[in-house]
Each structure stands twice: as structure tokens, then as C-alpha cells.
C-alpha atoms as a printed R data frame, in Angstrom:
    type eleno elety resid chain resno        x       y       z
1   ATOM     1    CA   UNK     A     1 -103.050 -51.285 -38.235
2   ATOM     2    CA   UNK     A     2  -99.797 -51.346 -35.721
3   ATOM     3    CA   UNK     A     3 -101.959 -52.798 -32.620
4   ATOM     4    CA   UNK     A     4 -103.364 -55.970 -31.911
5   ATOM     5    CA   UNK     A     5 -104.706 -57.521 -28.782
6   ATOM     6    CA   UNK     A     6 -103.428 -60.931 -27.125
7   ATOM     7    CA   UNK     A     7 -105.149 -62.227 -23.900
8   ATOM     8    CA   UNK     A     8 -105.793 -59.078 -22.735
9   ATOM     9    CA   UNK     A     9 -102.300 -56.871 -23.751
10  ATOM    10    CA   UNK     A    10 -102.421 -54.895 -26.754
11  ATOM    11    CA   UNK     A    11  -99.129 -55.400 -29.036
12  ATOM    12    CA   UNK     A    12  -97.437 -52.986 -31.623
13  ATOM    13    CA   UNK     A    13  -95.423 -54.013 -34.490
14  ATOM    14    CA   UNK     A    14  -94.256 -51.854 -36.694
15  ATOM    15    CA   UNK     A    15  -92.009 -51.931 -40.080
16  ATOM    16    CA   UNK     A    16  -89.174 -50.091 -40.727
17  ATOM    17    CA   UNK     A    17  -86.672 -50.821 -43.915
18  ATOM    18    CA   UNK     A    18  -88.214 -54.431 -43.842
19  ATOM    19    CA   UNK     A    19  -87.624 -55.456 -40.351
20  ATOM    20    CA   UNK     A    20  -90.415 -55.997 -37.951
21  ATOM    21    CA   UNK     A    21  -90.303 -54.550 -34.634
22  ATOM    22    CA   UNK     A    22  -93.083 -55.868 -31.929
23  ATOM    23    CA   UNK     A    23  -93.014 -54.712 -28.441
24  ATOM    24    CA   UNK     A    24  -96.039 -55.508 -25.493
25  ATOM    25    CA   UNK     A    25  -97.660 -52.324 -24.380
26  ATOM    26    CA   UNK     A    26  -98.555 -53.966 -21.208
27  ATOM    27    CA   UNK     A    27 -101.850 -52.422 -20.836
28  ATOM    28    CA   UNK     A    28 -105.137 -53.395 -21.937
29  ATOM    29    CA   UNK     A    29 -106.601 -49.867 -22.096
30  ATOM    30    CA   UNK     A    30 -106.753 -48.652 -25.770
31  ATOM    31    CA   UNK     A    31 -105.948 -44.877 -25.342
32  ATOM    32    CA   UNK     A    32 -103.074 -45.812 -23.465
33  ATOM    33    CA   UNK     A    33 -101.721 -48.306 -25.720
34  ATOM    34    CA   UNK     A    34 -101.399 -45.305 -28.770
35  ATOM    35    CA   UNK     A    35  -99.818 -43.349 -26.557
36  ATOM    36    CA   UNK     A    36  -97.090 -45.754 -25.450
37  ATOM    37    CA   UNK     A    37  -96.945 -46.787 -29.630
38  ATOM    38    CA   UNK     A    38  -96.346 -43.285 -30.433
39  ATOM    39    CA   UNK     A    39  -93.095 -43.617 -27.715
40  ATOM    40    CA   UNK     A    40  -92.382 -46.892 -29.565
41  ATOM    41    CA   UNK     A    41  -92.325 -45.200 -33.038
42  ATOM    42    CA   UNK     A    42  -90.315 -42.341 -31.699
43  ATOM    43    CA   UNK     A    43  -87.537 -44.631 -30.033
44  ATOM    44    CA   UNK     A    44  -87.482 -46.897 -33.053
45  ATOM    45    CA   UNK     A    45  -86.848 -43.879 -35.475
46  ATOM    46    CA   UNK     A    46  -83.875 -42.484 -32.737
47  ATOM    47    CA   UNK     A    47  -82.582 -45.772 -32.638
48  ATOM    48    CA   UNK     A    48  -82.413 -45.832 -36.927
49  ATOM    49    CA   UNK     A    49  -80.524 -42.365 -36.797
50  ATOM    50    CA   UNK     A    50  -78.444 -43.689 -33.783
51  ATOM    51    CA   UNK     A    51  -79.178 -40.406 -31.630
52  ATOM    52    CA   UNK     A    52  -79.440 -41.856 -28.324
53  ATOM    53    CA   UNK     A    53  -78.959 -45.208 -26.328
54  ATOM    54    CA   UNK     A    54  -82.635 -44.999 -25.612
55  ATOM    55    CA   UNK     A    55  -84.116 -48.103 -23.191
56  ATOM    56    CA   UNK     A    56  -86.888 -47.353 -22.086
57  ATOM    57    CA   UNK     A    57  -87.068 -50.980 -21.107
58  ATOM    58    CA   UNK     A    58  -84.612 -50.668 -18.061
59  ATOM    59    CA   UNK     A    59  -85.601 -51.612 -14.867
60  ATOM    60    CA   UNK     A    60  -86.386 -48.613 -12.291
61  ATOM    61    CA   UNK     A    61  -83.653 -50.624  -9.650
62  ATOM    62    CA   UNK     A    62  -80.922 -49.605 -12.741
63  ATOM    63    CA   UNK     A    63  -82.162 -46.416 -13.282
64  ATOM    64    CA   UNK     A    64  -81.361 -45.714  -9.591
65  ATOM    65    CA   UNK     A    65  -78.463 -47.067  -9.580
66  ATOM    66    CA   UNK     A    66  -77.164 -44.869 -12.179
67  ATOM    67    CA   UNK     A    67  -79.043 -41.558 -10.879
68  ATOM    68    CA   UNK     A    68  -77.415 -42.441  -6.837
69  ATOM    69    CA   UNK     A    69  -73.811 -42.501  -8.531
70  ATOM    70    CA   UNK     A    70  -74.503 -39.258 -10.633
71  ATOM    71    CA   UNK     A    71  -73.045 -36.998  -8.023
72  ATOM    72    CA   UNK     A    72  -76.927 -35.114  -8.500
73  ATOM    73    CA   UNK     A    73  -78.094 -36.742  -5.536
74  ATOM    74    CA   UNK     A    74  -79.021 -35.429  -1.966
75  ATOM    75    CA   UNK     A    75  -79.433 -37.161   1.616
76  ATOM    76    CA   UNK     A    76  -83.185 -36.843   1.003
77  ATOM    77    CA   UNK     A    77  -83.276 -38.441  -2.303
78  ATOM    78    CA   UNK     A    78  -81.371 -41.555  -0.993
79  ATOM    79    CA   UNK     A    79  -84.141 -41.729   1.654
80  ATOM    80    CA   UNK     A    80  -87.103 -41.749  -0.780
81  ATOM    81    CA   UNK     A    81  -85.721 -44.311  -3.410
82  ATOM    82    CA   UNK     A    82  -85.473 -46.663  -0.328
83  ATOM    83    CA   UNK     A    83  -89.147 -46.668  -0.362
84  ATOM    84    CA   UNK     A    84  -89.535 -46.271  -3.991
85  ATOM    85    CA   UNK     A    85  -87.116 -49.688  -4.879
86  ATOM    86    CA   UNK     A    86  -89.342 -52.274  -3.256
87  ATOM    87    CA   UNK     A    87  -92.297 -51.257  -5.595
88  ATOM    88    CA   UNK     A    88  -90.888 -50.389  -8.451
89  ATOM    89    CA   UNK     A    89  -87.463 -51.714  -8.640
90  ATOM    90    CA   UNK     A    90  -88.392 -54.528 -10.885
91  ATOM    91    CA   UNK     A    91  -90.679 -52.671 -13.554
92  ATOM    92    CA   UNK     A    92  -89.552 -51.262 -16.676
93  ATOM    93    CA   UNK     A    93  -89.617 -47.792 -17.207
94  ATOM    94    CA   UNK     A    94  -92.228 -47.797 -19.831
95  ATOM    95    CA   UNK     A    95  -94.565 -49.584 -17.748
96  ATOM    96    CA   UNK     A    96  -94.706 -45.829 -15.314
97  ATOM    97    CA   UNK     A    97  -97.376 -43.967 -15.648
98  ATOM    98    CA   UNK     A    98  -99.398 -41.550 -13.686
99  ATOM    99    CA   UNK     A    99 -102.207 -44.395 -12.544
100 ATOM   100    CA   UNK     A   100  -99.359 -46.483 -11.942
101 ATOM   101    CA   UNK     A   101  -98.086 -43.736  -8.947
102 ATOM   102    CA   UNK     A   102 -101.564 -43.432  -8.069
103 ATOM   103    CA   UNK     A   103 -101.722 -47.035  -7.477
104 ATOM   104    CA   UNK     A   104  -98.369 -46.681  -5.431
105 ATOM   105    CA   UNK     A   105 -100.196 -44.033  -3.767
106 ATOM   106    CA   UNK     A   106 -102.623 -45.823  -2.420
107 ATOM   107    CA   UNK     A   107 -100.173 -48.908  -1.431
108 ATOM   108    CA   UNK     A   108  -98.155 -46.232   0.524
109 ATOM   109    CA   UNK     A   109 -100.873 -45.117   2.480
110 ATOM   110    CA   UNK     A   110 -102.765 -48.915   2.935
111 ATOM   111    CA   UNK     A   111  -99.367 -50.197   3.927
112 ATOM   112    CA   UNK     A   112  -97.314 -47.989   6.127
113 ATOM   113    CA   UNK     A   113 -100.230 -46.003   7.381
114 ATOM   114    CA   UNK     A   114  -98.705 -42.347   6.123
115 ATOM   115    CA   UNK     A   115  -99.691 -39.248   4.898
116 ATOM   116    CA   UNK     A   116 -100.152 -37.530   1.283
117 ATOM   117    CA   UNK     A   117  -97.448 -35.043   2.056
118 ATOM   118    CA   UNK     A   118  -94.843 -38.079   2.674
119 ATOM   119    CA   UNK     A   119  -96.338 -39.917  -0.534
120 ATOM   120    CA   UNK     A   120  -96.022 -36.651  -2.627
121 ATOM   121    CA   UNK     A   121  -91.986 -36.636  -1.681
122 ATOM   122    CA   UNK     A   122  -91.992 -40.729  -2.691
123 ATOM   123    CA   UNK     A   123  -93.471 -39.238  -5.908
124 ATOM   124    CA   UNK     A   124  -91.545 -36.005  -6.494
125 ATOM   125    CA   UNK     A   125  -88.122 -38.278  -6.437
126 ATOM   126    CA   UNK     A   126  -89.532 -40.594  -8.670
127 ATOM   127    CA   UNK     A   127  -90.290 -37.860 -11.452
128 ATOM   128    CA   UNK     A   128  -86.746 -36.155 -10.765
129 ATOM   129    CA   UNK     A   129  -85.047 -39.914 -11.713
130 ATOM   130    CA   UNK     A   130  -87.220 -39.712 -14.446
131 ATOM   131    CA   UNK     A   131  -86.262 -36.479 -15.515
132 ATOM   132    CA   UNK     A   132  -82.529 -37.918 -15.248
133 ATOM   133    CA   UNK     A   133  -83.579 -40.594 -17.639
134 ATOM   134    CA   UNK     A   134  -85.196 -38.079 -20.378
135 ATOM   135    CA   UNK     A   135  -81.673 -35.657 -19.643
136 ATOM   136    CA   UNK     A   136  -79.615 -38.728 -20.365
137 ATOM   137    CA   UNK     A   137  -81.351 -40.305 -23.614
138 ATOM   138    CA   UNK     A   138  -82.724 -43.291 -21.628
139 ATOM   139    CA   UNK     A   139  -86.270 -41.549 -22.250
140 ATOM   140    CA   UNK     A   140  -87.851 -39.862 -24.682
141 ATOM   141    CA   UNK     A   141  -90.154 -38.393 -22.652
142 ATOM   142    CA   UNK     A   142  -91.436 -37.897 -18.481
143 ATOM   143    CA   UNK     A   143  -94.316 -39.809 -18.371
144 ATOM   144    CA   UNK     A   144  -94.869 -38.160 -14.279
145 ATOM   145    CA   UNK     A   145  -93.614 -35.090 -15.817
146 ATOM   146    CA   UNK     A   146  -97.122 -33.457 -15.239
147 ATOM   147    CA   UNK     A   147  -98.241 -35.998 -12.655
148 ATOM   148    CA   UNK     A   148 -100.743 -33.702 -10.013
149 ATOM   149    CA   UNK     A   149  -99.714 -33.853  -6.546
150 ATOM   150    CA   UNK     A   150 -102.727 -34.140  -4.028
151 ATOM   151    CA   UNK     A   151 -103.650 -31.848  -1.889
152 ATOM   152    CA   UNK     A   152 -102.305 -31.222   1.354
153 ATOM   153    CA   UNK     A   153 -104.546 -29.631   4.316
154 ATOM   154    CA   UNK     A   154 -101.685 -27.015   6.372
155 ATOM   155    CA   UNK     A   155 -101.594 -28.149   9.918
156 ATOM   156    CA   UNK     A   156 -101.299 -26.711  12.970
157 ATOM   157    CA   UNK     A   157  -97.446 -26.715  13.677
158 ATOM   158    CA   UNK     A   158  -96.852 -27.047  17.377
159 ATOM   159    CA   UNK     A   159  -94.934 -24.201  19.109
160 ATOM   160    CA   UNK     A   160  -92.489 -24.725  22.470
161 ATOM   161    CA   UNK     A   161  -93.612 -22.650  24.598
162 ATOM   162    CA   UNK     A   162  -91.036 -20.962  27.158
163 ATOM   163    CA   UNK     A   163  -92.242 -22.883  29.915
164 ATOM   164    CA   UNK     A   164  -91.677 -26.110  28.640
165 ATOM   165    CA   UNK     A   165  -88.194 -25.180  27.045
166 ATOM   166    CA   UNK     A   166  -86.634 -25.613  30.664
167 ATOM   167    CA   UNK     A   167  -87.542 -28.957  31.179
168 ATOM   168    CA   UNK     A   168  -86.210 -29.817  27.316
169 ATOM   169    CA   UNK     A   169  -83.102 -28.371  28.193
170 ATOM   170    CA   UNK     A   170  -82.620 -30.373  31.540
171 ATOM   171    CA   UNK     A   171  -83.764 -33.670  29.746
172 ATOM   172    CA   UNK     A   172  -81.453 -33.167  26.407
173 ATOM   173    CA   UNK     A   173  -77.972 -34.936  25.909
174 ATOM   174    CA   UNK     A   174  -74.797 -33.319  26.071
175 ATOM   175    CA   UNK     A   175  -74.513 -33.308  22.267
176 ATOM   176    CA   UNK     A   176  -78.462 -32.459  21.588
177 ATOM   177    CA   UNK     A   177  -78.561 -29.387  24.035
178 ATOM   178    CA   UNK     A   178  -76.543 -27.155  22.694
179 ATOM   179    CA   UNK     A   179  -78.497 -27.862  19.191
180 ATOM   180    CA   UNK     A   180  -81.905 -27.294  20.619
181 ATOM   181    CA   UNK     A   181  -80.506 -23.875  21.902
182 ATOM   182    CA   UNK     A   182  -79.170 -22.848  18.674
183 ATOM   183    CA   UNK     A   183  -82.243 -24.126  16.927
184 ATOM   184    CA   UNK     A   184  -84.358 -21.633  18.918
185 ATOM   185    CA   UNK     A   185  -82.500 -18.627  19.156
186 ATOM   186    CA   UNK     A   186  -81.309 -18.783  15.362
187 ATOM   187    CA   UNK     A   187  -84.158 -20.675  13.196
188 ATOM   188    CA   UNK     A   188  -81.394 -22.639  11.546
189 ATOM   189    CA   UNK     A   189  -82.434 -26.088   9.839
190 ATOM   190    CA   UNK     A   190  -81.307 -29.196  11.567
191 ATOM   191    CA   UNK     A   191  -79.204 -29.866   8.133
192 ATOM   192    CA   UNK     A   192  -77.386 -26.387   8.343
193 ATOM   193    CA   UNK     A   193  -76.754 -26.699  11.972
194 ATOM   194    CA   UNK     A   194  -75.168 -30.395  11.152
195 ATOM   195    CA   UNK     A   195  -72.771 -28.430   8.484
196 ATOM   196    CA   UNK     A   196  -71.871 -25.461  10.716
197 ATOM   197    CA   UNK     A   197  -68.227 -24.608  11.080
198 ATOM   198    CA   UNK     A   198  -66.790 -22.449  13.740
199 ATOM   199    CA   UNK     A   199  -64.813 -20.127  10.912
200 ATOM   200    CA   UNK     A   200  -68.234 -19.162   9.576
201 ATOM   201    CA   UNK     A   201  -68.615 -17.646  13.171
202 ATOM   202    CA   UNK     A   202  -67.078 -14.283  13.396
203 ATOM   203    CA   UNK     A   203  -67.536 -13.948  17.344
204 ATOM   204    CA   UNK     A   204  -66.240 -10.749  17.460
205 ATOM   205    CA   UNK     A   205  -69.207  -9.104  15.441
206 ATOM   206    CA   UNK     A   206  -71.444 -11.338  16.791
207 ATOM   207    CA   UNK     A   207  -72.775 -12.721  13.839
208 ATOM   208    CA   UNK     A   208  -73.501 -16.581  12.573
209 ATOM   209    CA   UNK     A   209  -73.115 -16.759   8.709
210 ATOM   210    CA   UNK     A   210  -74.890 -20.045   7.275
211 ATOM   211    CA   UNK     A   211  -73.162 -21.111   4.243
212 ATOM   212    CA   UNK     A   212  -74.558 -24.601   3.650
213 ATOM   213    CA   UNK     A   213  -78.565 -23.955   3.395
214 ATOM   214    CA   UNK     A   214  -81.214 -26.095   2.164
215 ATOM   215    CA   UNK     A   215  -82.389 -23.579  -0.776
216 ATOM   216    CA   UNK     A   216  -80.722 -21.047  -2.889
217 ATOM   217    CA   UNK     A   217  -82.827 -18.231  -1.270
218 ATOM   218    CA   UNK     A   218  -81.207 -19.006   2.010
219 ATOM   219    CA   UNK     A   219  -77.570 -19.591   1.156
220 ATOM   220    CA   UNK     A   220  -75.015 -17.290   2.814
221 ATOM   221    CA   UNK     A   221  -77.520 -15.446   5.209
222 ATOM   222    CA   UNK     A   222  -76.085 -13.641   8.349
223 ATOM   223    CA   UNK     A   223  -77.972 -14.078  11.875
224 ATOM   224    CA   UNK     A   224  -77.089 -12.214  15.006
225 ATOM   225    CA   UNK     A   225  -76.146 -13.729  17.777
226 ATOM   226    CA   UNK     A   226  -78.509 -13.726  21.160
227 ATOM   227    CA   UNK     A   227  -76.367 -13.580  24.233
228 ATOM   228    CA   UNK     A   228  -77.317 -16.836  25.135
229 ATOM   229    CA   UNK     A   229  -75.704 -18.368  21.961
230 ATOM   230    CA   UNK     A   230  -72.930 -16.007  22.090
231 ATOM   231    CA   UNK     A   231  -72.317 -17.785  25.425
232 ATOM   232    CA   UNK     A   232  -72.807 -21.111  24.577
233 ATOM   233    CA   UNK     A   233  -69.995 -20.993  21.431
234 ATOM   234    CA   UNK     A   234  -67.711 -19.618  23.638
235 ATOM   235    CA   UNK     A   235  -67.010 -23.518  25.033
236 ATOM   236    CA   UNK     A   236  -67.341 -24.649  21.467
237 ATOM   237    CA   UNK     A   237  -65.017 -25.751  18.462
238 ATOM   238    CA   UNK     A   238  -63.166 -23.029  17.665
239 ATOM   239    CA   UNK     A   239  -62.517 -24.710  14.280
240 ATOM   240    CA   UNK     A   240  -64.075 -27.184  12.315
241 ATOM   241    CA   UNK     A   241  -67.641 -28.642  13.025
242 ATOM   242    CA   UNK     A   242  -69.615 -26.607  15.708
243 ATOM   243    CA   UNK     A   243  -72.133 -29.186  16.777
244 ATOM   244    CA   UNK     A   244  -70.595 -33.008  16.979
245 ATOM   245    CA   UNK     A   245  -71.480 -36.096  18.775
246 ATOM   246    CA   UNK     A   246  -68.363 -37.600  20.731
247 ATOM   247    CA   UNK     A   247  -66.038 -35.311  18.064
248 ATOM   248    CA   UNK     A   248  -67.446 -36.699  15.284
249 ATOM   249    CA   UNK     A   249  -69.658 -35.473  12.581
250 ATOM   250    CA   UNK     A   250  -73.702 -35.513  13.402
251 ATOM   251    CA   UNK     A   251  -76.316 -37.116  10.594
252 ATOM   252    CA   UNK     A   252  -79.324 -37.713  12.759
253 ATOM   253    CA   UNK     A   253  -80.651 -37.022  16.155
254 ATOM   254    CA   UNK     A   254  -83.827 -39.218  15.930
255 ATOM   255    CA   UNK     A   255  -83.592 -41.224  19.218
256 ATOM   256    CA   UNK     A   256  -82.075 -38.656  21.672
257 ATOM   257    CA   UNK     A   257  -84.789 -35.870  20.585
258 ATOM   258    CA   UNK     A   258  -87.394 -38.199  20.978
259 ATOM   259    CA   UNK     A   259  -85.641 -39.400  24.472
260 ATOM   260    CA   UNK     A   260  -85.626 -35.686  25.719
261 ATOM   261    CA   UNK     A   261  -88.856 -35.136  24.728
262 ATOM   262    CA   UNK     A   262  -90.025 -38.017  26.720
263 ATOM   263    CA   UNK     A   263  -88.327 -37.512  29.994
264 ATOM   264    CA   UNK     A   264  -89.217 -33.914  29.769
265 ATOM   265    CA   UNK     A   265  -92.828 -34.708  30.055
266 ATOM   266    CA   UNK     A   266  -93.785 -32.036  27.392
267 ATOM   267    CA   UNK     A   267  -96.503 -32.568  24.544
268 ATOM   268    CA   UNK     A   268  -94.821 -34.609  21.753
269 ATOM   269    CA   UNK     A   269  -92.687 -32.592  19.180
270 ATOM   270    CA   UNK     A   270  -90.156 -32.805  16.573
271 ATOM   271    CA   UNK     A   271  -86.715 -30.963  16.208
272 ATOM   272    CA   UNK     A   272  -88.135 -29.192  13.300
273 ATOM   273    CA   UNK     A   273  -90.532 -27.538  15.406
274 ATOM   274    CA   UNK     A   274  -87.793 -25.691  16.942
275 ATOM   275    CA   UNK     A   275  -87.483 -23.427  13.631
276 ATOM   276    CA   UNK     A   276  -91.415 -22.687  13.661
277 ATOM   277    CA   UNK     A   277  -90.863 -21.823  17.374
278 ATOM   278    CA   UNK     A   278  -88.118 -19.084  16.537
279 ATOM   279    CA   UNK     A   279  -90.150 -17.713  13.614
280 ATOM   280    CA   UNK     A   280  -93.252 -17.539  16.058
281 ATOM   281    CA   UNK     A   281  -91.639 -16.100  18.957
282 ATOM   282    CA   UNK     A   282  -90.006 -13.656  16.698
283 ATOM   283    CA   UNK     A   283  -93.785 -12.584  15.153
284 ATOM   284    CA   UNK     A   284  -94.833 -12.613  18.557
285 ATOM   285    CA   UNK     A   285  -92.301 -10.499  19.659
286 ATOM   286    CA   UNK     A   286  -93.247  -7.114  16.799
287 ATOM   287    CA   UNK     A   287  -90.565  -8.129  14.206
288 ATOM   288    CA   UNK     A   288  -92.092  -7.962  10.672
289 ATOM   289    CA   UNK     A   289  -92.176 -10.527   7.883
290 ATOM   290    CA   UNK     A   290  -89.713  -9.554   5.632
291 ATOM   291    CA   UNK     A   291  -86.838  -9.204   8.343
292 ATOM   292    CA   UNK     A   292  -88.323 -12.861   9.763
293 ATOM   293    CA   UNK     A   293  -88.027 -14.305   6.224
294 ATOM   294    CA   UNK     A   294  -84.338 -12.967   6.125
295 ATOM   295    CA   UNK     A   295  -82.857 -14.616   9.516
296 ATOM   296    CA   UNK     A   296  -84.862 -17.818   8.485
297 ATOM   297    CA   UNK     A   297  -83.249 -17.742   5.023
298 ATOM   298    CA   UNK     A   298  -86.522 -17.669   3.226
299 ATOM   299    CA   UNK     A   299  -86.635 -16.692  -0.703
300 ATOM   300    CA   UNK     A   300  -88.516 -13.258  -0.945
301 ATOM   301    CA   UNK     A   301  -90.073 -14.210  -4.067
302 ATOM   302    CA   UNK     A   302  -88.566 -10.993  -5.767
303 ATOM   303    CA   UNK     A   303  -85.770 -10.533  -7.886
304 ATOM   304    CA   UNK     A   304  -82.159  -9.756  -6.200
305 ATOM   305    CA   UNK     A   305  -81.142  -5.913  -6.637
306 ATOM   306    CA   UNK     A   306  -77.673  -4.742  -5.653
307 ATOM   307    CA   UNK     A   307  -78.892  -3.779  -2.100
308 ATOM   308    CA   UNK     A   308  -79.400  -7.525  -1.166
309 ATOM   309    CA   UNK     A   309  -75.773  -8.572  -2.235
310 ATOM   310    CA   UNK     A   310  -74.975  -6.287   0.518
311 ATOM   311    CA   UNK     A   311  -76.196  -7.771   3.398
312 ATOM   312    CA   UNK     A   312  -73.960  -5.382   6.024
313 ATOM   313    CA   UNK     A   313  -76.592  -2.982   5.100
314 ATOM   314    CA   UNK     A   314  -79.489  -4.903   6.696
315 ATOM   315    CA   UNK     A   315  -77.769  -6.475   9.598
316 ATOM   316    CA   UNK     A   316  -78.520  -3.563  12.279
317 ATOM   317    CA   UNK     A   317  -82.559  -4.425  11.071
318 ATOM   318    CA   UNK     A   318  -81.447  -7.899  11.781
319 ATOM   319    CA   UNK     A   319  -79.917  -7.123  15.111
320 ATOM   320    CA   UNK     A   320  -82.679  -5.067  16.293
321 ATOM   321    CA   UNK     A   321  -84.900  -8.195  15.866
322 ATOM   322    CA   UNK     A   322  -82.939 -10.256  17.429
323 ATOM   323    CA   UNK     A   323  -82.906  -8.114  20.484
324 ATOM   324    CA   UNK     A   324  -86.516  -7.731  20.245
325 ATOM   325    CA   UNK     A   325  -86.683 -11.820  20.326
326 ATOM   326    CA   UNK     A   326  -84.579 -11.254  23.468
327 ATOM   327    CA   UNK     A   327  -86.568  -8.565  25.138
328 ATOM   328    CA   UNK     A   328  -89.947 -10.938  24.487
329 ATOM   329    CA   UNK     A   329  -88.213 -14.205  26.185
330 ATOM   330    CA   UNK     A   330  -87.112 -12.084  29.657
331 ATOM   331    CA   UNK     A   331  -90.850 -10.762  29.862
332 ATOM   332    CA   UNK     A   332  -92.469 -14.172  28.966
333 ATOM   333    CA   UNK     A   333  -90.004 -15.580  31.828
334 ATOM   334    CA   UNK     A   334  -91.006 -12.872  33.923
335 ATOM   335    CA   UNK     A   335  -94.633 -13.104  33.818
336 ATOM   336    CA   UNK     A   336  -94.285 -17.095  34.150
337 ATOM   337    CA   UNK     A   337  -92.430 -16.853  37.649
338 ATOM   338    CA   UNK     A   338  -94.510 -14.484  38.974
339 ATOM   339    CA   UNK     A   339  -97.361 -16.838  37.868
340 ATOM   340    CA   UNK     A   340  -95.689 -19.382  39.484
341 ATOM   341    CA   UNK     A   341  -94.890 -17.479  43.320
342 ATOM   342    CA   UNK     A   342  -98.769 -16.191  42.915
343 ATOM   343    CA   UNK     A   343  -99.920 -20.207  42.627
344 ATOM   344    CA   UNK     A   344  -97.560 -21.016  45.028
345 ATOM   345    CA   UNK     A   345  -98.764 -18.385  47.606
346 ATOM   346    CA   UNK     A   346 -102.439 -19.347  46.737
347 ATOM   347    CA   UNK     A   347 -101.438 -22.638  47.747
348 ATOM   348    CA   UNK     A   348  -99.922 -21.811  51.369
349 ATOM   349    CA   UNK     A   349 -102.778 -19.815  51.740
């Protein structure tokens, strides 16, 4: 027998060619102490045929280190391994398992008073610098590699309504306003907008293409221009970065959404909101889910045929949708300022 027990920590040693090898399992649970023996055997016996500089010992903090200086990593993976560091920057990698992210779970949650859904991003970045480690011989295996996710219960996104877009407008920075505008009349992420360049802009044709998306299924989509935007990139860059702050390249807009919202007196959103808004204004206004799903660079969950490399073919679908978005704002504007001179003449009265 390979395991023994000391003060509470089961122990493996194991022989190979003569030499004893003894590691601590650190766990006390029996089950769980084969399982991390049977990685023990299986490092031991790469080790003897010198396949891999396996260390599964490392410490999560060097782990990171390595994986943030692969060139694999993206803004929002920097952002979650802050979090991730302070808990488990210190612990060896062999010491991860699923109840130990279930512990960090509930320490998340406890602590900083957050959601599932943010906890399940914490998690889903530790399993991809996992992953890393298996890819790059520092693992044998993912421990999280099947780790479940919990559940998430959709919410009710919160929609700006056309009435309260005014006052957001009026309220907005010189910088933030013209990104709220695009934002609602084009659906584009608050990444892609940040990454926009005025030569993927072909004014002439009317047409925005995004070249920098957040998924595969969205990259290189066209969107029509409203006349609204058509007239607000007419004063911008005609080169280079669309949307800057002070000419310089944008990577948050945190405080100064948060600002506008606030002096604007309207119910409390966030900038991503904007994008639901487009997508629900565009519903609202007749146009059908697949042609939504195109201008908001959603994957169609089909495979590509030769018809969707050409995406000339679709653009007068896309137009017409986009007119129909614009047709739907003049009425909704309509109906509110007659609303508004009938309240107003109730009033006098």
C-alpha cells in the first residue's frame, strides 16, 4: 500500500528503480487522495521517460505569470486573474480542485457581495489557465476541466426608452455622446466601438464594416448607416480611431456613463444596455431575427455556405431594417410630443 495517513493528510510514496518518491496529497478525504496518487504515478513515470517538465507543484501566481505573457491573453482575462491571484496565488496547482472553486465560490459571493454569473467568469479563466498548463506539460490533466457552472436565472435587461434618450444625450460628455449614439443606432459592442477606424467606414455607401468583434460569428459584419450616424461621422476622424477621448485611444468609460446617467435623471443603466436597446427597438420595429442577429454580429448557429461570404448580397435586407429602425424612432417621437402638447393643454385647461 502507496498511502498512509499523518495527522490528518494522507501521503503517497511510491518506488520506482529503487528510489522512493513521497509527496503530501493535502487532503484528508480518501477517494480524493487515489485520485491525486494516480496523477502522482503518472507524473513520476513522464518524469522517468523525460516527456515533459511536468510541476504540478507550481504556484497558481507563476502559472499566471506565464499564461499573461503568452500573447493568448485578452483584456477580460487580465481582469479576472486580478480577482483570482489573491485566493489562489499562493496554492499549488495540485491542490485545485472542483470543491476547492466551490469554496472560492462561496468566498466570492460572502465577500464582495456578487453574483453567480460574475463568479462563473472568475471560474471560466481559471480552467482556461489550467488548460494552458495541461497544453504546456505543466499538467497532466484539468482538474476544472468538467467543473459545472451554476445556474444563472436570465434577467430582465433594461431598455432606453426614446423619451429618456434626450436627456442622456444632453447629460453625456463630449467624448461619450457620440458613443451612446452609435451604440443605439448600430448595436455595436462597447469593445468594437473602442477599435473602430474611420477607413473601415466607406461613407459613400453608407455602410460601417466592424472588423475587430468580440466572437468569430461577428467578425467583419457590415451595418448600414442611419442618417443620424451618417451625420454625426461627418465631423469625425477621417482616419485612424473614430471614437477617442482628448485624441487619444478610449479603454473605459465607467465614470462618465455613470455621470450622464445621473444628471440625466433616468432609471440606472449600463452602456451595454445600449446594444439590447438597438436589438429591441429593431424587434419592435417588424425586422425579423435572423436579419437582427446579422447587424448585431450574432453566430447563426449554422454552418457558413458560399452565400454568407458574400455579404453584398444581404445588405439591401440589412438596409431595409435599418430604415425600418428609422421609420419606428420618428413615430415613437411623434406620438411622445403629441403626448406631451395634449398634457400640456390639459394642464392650461
Amino acid at each position: 500500500m502507496s498511502l498512509y495517513k499523518r495527522g490528518g493528510v494522507y501521503w503517497s510514496y511510491i518506488w520506482i528503480n529503487n528510489v522512493r518518491h513521497g509527496r503530501s496529497l493535502s487532503t484528508g478525504n480518501k477517494q480524493e487522495a487515489i485520485r491525486r496518487e494516480i496523477d502522482f504515478r503518472g507524473e513520476l513515470d513522464i518524469r522517468r521517460h523525460k516527456k515533459s517538465n511536468i510541476n504540478p507543484e507550481m504556484r497558481f501566481a507563476d502559472l499566471a505569470t506565464r499564461f499573461l505573457g503568452s500573447g493568448l491573453v485578452k483584456p477580460y482575462h487580465i481582469d479576472r486573474i486580478e480577482q483570482l491571484l489573491p485566493y489562489f496565488g499562493d496554492m499549488p496547482l495540485n491542490e485545485i480542485t472542483k470543491s476547492i472553486a466551490e469554496e472560492y465560490r462561496r468566498h466570492r459571493i460572502r465577500t464582495a457581495g456578487i453574483t453567480d454569473s460574475t463568479v462563473n467568469h472568475d471560474i471560466g479563466v481559471l480552467r482556461r489557465v489550467l488548460f494552458y498548463a495541461q497544453d504546456n506539460g505543466i499538467l497532466l490533466t484539468n482538474p476544472l476541466s468538467r467543473v459545472r457552472m451554476a445556474g444563472i436565472r436570465r434577467v430582465r435587461q433594461p431598455v432606453l426608452s426614446i423619451e429618456e434618450e434626450q436627456p442622456l444625450l444632453a447629460a453625456a460628455a463630449p467624448h461619450l455622446k457620440p458613443l451612446i449614439l452609435a451604440a443605439l443606432d448600430t448595436g455595436i459592442r462597447r469593445g468594437e466601438l473602442f477599435t473602430q477606424r474611420a477607413e473601415d467606414i466607406d461613407m459613400p455607401r453608407k455602410v460601417l464594416s466592424v472588423t475587430h468583434s468580440k466572437t468569430i460569428g461577428g467578425e467583419q459584419r457590415e451595418i448600414p448607416l442611419t442618417a443620424r450616424m451618417v451625420s454625426l461621422l461627418e465631423d469625425m476622424p477621417k482616419s485612424g480611431l473614430v471614437f477617442t477621448y482628448r485624441g487619444g485611444e478610449l479603454n473605459k468609460l465607467r465614470w462618465s456613463w455613470m455621470t450622464a446617467v445621473k444628471n440625466a435623471g433616468i432609471r440606472p443603466l449600463l452602456f451595454r444596455h445600449l446594444r439590447h436597446t438597438f436589438n429591441t427597438r429593431l424587434m419592435e420595429a417588424g425586422v425579423i431575427q435572423d436579419v437582427r442577429m446579422s447587424l448585431m454580429g450574432h453566430s447563426q448557429g449554422r454552418p457558413r455556405t458560399t452565400n454568407d461570404i458574400y455579404t453584398h448580397i444581404e445588405l439591401p435586407m440589412l438596409r431595409h431594417a435599418i430604415q425600418k429602425l428609422e421609420a419606428w424612432t420618428v413615430e415613437q417621437q411623434q406620438e411622445i410630443a403629441e403626448r406631451k402638447e395634449r398634457e400640456q393643454q390639459h394642464e392650461e385647461q
